[in-house]
mmCIF file as Biopython writes it, N, C-alpha, C and O atoms, coordinates in Angstrom:
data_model
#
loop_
_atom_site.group_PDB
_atom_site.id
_atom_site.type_symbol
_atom_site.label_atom_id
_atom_site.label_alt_id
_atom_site.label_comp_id
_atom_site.label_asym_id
_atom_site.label_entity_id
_atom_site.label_seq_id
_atom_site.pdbx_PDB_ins_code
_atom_site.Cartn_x
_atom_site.Cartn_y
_atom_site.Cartn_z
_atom_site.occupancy
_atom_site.B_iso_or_equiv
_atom_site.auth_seq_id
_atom_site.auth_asym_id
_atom_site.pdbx_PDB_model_num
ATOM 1   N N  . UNK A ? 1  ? 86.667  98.186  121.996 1.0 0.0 1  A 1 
ATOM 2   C CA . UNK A ? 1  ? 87.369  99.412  122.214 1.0 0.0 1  A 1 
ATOM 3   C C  . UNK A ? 1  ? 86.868  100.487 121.249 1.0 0.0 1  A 1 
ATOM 4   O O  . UNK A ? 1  ? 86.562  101.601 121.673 1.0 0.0 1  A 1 
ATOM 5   N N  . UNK A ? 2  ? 86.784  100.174 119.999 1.0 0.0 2  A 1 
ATOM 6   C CA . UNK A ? 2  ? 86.106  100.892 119.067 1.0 0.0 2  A 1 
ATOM 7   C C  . UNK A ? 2  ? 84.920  101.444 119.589 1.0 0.0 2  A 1 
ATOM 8   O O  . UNK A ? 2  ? 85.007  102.532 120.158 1.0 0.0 2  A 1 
ATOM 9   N N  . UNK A ? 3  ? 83.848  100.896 119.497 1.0 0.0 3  A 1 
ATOM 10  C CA . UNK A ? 3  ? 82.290  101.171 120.087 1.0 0.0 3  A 1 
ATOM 11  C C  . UNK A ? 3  ? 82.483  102.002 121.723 1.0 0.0 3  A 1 
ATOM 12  O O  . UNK A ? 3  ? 81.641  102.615 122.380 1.0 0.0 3  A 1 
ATOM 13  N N  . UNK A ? 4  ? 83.500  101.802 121.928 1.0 0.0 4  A 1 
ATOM 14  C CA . UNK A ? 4  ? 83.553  102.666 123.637 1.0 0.0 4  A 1 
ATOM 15  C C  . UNK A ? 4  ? 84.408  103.791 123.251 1.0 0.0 4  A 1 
ATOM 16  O O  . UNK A ? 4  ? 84.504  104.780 123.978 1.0 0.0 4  A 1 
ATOM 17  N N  . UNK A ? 5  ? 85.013  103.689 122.174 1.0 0.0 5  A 1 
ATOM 18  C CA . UNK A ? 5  ? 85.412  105.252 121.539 1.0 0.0 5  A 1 
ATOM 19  C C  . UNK A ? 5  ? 84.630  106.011 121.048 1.0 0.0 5  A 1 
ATOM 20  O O  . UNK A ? 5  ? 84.539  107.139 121.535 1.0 0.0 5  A 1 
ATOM 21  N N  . UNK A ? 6  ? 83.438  105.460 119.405 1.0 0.0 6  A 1 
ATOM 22  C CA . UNK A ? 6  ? 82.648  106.542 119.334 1.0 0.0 6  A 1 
ATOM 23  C C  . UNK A ? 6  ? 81.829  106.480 120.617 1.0 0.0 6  A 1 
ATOM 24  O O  . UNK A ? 6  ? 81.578  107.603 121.054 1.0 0.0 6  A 1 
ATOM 25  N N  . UNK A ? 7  ? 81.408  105.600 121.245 1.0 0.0 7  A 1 
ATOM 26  C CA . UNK A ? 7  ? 80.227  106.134 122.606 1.0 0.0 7  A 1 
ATOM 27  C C  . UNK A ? 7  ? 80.613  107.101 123.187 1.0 0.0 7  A 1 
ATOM 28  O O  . UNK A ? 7  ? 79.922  108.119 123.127 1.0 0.0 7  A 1 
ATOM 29  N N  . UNK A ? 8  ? 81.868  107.098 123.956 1.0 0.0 8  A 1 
ATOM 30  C CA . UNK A ? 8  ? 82.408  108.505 124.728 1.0 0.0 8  A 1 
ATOM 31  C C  . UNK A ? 8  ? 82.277  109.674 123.546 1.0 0.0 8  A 1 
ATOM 32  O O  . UNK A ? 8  ? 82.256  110.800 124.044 1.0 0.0 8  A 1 
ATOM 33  N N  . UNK A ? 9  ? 82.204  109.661 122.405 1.0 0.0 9  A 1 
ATOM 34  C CA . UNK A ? 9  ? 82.391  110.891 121.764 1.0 0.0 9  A 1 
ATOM 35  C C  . UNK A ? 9  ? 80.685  111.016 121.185 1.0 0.0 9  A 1 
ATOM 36  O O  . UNK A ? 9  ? 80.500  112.227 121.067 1.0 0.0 9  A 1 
ATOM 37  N N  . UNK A ? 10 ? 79.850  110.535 120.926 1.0 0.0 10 A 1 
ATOM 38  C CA . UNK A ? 10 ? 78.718  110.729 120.593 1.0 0.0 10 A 1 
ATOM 39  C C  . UNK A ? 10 ? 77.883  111.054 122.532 1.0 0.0 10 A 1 
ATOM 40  O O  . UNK A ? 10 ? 76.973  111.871 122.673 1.0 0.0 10 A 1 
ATOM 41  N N  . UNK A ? 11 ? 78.402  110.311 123.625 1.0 0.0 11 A 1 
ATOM 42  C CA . UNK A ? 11 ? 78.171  111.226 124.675 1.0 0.0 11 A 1 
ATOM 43  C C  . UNK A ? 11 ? 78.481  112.386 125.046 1.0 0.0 11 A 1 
ATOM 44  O O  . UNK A ? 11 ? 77.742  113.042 125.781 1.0 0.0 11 A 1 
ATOM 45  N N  . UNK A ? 12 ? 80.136  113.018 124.396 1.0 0.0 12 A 1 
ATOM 46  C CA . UNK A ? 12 ? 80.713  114.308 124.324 1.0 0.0 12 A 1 
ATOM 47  C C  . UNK A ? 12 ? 79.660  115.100 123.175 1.0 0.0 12 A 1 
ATOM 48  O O  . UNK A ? 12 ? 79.979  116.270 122.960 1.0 0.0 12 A 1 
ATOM 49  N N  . UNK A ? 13 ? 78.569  114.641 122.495 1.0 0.0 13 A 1 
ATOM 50  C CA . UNK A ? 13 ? 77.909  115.709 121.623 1.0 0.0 13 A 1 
ATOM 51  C C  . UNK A ? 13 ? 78.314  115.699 119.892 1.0 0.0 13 A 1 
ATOM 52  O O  . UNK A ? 13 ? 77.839  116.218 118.882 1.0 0.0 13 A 1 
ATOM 53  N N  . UNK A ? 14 ? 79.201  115.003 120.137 1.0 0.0 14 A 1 
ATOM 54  C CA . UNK A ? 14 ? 79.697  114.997 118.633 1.0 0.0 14 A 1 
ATOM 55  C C  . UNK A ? 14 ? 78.403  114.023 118.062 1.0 0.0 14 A 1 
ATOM 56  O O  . UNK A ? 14 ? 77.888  113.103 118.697 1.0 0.0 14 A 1 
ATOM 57  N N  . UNK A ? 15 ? 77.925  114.601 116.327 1.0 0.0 15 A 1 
ATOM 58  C CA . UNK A ? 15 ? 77.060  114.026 115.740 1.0 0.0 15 A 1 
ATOM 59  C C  . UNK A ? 15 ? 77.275  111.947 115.321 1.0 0.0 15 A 1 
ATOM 60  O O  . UNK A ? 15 ? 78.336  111.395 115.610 1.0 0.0 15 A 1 
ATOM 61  N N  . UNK A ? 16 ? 76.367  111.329 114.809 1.0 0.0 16 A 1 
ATOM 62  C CA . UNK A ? 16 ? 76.587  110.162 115.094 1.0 0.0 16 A 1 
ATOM 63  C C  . UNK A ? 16 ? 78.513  109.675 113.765 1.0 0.0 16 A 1 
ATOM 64  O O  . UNK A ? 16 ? 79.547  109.016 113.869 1.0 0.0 16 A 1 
ATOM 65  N N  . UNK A ? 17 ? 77.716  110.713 112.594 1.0 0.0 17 A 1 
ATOM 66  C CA . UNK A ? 17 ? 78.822  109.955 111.789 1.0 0.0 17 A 1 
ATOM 67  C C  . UNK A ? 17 ? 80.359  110.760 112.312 1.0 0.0 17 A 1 
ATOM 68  O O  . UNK A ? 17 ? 81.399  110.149 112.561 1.0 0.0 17 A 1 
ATOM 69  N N  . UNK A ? 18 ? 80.220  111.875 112.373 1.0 0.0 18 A 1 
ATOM 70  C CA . UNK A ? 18 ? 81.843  112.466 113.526 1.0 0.0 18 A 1 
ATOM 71  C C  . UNK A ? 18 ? 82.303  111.817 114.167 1.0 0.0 18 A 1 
ATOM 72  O O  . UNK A ? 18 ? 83.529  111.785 114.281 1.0 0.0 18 A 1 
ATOM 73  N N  . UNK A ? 19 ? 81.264  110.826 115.024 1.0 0.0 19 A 1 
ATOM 74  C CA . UNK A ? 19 ? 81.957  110.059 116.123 1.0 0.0 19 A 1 
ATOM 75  C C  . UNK A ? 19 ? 82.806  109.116 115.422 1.0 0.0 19 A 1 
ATOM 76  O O  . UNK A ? 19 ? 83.999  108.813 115.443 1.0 0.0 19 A 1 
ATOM 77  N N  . UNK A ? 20 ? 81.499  108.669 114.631 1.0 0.0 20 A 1 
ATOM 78  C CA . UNK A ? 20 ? 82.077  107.467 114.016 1.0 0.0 20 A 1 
ATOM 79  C C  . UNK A ? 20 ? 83.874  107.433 113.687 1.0 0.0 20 A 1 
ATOM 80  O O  . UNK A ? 20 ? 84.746  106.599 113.929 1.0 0.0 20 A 1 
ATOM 81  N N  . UNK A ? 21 ? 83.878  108.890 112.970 1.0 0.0 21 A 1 
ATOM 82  C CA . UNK A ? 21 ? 84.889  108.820 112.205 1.0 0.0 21 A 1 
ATOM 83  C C  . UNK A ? 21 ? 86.156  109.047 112.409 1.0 0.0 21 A 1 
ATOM 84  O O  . UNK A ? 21 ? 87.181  108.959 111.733 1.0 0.0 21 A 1 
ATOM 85  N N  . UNK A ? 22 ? 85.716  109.555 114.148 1.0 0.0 22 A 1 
ATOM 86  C CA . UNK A ? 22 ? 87.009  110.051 114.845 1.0 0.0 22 A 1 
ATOM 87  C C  . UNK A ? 22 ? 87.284  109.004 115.277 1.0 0.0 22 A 1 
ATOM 88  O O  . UNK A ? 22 ? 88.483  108.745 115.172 1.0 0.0 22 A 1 
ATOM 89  N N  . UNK A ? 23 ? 86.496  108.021 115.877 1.0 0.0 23 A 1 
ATOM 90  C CA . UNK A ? 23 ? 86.748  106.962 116.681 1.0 0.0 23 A 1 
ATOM 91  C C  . UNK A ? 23 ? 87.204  105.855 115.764 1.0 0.0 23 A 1 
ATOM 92  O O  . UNK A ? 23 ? 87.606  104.905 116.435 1.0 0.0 23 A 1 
ATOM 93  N N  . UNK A ? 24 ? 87.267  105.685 114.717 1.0 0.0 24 A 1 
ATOM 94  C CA . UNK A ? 24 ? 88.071  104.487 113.592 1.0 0.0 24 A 1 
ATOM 95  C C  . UNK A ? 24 ? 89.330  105.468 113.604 1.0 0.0 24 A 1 
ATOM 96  O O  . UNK A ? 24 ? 90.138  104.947 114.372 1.0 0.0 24 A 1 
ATOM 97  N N  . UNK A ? 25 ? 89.775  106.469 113.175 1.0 0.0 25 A 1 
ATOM 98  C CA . UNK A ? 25 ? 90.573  107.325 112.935 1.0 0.0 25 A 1 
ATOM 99  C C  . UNK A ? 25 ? 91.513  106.772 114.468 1.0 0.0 25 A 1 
ATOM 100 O O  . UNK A ? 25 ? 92.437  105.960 114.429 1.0 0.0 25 A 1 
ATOM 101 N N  . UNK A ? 26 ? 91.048  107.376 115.599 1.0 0.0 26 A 1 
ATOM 102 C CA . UNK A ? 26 ? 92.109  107.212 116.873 1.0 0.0 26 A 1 
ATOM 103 C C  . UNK A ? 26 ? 92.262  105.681 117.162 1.0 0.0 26 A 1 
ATOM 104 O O  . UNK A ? 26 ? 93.026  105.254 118.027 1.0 0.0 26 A 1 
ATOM 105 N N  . UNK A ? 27 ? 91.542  104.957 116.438 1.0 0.0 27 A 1 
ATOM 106 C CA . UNK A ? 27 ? 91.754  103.531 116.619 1.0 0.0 27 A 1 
ATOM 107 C C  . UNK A ? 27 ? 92.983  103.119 115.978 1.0 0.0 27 A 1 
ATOM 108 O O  . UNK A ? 27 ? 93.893  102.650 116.663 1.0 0.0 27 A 1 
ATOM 109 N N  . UNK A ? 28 ? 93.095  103.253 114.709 1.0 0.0 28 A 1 
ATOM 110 C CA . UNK A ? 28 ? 93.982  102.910 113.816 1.0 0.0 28 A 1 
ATOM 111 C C  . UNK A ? 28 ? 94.934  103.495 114.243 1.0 0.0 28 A 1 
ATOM 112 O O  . UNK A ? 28 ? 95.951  102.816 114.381 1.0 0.0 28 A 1 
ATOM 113 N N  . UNK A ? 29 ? 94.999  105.061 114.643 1.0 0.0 29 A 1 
ATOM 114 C CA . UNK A ? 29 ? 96.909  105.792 114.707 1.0 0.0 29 A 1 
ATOM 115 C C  . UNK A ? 29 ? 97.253  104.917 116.293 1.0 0.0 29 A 1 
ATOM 116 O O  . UNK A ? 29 ? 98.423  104.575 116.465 1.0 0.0 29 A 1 
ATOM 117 N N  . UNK A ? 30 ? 96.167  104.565 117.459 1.0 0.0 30 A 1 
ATOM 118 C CA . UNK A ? 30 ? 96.277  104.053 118.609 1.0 0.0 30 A 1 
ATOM 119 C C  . UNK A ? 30 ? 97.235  102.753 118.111 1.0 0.0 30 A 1 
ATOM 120 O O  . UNK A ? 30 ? 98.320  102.841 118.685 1.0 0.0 30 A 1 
ATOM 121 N N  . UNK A ? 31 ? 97.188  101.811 117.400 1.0 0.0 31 A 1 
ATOM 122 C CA . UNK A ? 31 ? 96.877  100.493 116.343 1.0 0.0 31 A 1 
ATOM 123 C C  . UNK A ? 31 ? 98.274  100.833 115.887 1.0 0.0 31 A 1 
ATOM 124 O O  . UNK A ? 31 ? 99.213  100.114 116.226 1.0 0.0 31 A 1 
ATOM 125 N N  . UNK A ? 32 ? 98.440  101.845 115.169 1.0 0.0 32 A 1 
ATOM 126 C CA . UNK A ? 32 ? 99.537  101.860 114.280 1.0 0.0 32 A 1 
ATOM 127 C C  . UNK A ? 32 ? 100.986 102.190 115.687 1.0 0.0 32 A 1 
ATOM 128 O O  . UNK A ? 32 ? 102.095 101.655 115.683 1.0 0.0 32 A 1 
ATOM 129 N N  . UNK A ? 33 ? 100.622 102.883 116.401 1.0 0.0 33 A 1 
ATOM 130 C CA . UNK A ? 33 ? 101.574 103.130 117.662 1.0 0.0 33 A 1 
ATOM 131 C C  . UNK A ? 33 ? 101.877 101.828 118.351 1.0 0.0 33 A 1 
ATOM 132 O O  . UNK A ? 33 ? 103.029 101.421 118.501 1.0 0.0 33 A 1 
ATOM 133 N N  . UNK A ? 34 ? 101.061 101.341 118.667 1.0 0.0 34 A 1 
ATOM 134 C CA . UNK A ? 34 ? 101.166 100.225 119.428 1.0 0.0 34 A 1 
ATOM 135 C C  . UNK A ? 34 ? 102.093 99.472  118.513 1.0 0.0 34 A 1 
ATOM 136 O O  . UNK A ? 34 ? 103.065 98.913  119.021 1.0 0.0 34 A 1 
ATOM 137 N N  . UNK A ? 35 ? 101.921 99.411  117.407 1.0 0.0 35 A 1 
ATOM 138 C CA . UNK A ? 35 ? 102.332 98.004  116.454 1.0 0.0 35 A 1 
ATOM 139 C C  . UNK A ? 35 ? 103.616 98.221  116.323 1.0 0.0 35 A 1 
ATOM 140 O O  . UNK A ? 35 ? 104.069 97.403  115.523 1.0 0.0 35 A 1 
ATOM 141 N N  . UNK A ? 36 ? 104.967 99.409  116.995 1.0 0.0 36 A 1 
ATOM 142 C CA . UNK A ? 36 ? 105.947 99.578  116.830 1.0 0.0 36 A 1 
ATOM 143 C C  . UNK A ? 36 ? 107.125 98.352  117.732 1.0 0.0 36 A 1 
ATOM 144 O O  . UNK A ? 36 ? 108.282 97.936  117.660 1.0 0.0 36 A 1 
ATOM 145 N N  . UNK A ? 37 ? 105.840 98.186  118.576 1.0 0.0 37 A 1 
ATOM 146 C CA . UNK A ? 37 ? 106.747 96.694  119.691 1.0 0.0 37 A 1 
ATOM 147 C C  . UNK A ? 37 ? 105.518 95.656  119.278 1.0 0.0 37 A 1 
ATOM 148 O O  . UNK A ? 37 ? 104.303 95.835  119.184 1.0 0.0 37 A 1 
ATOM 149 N N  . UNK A ? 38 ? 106.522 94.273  119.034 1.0 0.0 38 A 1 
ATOM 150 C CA . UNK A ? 38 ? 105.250 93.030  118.862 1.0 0.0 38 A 1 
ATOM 151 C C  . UNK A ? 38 ? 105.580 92.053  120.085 1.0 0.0 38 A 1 
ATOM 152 O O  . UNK A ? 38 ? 106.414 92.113  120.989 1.0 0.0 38 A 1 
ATOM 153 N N  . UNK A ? 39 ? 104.813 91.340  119.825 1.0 0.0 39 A 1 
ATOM 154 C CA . UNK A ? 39 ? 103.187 91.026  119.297 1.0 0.0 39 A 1 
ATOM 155 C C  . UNK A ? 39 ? 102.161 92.287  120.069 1.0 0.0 39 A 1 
ATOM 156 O O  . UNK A ? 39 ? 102.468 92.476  121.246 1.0 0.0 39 A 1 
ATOM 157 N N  . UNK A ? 40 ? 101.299 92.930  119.677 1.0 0.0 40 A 1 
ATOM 158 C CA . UNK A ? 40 ? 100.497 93.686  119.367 1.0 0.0 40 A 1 
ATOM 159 C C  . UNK A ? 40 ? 99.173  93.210  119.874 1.0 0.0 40 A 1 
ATOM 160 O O  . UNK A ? 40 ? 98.397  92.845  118.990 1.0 0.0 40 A 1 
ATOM 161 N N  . UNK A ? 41 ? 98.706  93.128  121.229 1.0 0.0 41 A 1 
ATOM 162 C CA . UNK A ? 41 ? 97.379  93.105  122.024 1.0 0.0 41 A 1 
ATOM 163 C C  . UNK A ? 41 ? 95.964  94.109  122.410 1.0 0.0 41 A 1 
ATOM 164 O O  . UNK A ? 41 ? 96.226  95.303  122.557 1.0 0.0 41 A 1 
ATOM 165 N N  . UNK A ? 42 ? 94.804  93.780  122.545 1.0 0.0 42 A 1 
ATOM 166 C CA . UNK A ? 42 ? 94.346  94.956  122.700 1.0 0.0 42 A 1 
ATOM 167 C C  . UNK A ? 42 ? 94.642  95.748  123.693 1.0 0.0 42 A 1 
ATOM 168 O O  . UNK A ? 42 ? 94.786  96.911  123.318 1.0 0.0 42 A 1 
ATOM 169 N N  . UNK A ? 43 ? 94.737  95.640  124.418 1.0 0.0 43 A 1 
ATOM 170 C CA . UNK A ? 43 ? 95.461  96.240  126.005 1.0 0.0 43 A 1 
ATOM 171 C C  . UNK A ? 43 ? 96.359  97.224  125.378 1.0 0.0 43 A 1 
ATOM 172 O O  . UNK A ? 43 ? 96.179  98.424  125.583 1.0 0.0 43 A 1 
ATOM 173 N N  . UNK A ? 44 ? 97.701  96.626  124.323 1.0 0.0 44 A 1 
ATOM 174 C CA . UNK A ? 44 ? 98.368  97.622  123.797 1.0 0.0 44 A 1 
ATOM 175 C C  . UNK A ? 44 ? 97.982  98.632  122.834 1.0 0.0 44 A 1 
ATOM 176 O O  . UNK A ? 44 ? 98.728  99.609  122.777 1.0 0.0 44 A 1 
ATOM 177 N N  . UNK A ? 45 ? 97.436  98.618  122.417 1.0 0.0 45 A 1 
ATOM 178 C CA . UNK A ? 45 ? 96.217  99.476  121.315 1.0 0.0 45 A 1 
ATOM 179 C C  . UNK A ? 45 ? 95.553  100.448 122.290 1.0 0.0 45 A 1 
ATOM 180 O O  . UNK A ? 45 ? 95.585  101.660 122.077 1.0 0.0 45 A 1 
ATOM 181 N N  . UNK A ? 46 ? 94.889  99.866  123.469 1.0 0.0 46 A 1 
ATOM 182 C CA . UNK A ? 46 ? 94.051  100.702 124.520 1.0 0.0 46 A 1 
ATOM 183 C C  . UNK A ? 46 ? 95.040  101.779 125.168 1.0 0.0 46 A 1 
ATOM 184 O O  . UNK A ? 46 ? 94.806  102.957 125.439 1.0 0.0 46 A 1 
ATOM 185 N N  . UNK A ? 47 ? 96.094  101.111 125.322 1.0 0.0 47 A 1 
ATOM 186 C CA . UNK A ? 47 ? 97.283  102.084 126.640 1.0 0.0 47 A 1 
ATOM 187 C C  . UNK A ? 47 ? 97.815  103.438 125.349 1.0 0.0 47 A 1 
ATOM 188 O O  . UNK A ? 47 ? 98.340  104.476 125.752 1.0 0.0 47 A 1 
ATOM 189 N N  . UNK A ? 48 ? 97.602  103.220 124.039 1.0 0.0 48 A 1 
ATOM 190 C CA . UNK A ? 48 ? 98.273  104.129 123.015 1.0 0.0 48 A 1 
ATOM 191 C C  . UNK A ? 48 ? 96.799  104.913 122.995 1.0 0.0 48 A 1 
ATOM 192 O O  . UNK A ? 48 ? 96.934  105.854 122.212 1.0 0.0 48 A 1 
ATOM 193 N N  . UNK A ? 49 ? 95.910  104.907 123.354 1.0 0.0 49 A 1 
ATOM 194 C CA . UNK A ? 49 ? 94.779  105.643 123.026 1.0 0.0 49 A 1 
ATOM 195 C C  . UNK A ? 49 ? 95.047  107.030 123.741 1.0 0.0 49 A 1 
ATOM 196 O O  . UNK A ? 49 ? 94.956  107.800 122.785 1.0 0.0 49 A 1 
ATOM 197 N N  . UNK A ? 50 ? 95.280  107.685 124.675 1.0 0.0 50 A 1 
ATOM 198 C CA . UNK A ? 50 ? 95.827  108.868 125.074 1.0 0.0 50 A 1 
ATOM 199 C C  . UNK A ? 50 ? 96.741  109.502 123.863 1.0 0.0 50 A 1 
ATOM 200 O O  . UNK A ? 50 ? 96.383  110.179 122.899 1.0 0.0 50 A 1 
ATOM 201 N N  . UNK A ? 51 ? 97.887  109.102 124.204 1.0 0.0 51 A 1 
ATOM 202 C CA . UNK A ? 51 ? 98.708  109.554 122.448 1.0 0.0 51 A 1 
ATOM 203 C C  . UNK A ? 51 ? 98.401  109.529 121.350 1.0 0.0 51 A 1 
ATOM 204 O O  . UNK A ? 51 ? 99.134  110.129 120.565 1.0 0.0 51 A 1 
ATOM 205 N N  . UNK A ? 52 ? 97.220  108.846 120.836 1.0 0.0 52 A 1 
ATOM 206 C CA . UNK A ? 52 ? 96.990  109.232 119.515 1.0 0.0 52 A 1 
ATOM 207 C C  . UNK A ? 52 ? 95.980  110.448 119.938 1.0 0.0 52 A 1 
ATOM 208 O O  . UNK A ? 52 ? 96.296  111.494 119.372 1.0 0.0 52 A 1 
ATOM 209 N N  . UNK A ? 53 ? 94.816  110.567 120.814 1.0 0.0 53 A 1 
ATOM 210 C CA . UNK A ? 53 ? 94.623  111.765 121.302 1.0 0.0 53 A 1 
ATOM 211 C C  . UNK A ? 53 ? 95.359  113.075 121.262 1.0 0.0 53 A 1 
ATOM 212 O O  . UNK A ? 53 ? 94.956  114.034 120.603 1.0 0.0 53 A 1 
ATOM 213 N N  . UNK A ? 54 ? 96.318  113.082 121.901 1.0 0.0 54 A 1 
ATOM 214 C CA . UNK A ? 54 ? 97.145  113.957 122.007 1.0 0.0 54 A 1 
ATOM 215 C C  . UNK A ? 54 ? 97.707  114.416 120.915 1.0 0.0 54 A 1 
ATOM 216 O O  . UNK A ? 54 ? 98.115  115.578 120.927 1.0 0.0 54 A 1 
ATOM 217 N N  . UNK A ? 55 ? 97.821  113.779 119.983 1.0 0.0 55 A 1 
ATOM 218 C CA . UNK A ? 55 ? 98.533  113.735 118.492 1.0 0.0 55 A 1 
ATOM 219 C C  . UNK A ? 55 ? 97.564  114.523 117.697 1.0 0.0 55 A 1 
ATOM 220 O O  . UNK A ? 55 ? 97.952  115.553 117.147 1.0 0.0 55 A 1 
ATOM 221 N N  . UNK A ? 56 ? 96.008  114.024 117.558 1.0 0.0 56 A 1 
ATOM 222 C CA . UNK A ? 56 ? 95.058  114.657 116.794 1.0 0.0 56 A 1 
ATOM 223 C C  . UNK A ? 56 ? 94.813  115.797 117.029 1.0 0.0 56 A 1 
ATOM 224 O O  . UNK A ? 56 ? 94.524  116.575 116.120 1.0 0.0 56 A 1 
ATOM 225 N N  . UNK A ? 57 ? 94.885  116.263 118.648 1.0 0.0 57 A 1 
ATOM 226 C CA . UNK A ? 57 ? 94.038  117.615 119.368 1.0 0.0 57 A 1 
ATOM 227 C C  . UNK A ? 57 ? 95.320  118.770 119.148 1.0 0.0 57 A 1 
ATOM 228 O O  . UNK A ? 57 ? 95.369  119.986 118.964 1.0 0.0 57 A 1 
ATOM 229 N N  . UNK A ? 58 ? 96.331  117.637 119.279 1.0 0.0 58 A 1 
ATOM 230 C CA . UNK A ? 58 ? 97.809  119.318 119.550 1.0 0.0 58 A 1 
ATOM 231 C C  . UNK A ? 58 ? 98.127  119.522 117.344 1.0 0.0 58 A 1 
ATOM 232 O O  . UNK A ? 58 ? 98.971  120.194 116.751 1.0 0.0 58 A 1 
ATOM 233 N N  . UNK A ? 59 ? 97.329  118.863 116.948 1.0 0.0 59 A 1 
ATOM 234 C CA . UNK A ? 59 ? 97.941  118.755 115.364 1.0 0.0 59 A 1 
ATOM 235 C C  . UNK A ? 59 ? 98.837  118.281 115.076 1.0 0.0 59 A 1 
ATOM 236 O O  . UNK A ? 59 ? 99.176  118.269 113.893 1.0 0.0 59 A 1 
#
């Protein structure tokens, strides 16, 4: 999930380490959302990836 986050964003143009850094960044708040109901799967990490989006872009 990681590696298919920075990929979409180093295909959006962003430089290699930006990607990098956005894409650990929306991983973890994705990660930290998810982890509010357990047990905690990747699927659930993946379905929070919109909202932590949304979270970073609106501030």
């Amino acid at each position: 999930m990681l590696s298919g986050l920075a990929g979409s964003l180093l295909a959006a143009g962003l430089p290699a380490r930006d990607a990098g850094s956005v894409a650990a960044y929306l991983h973890g708040l994705a990660g930290r959302f998810a982890a509010r109901g357990a047990p905690v799967g990747a699927h659930d990490v993946a379905a929070r990836i919109p909202a932590a989006w949304r979270g970073v872009t609106r501030g």
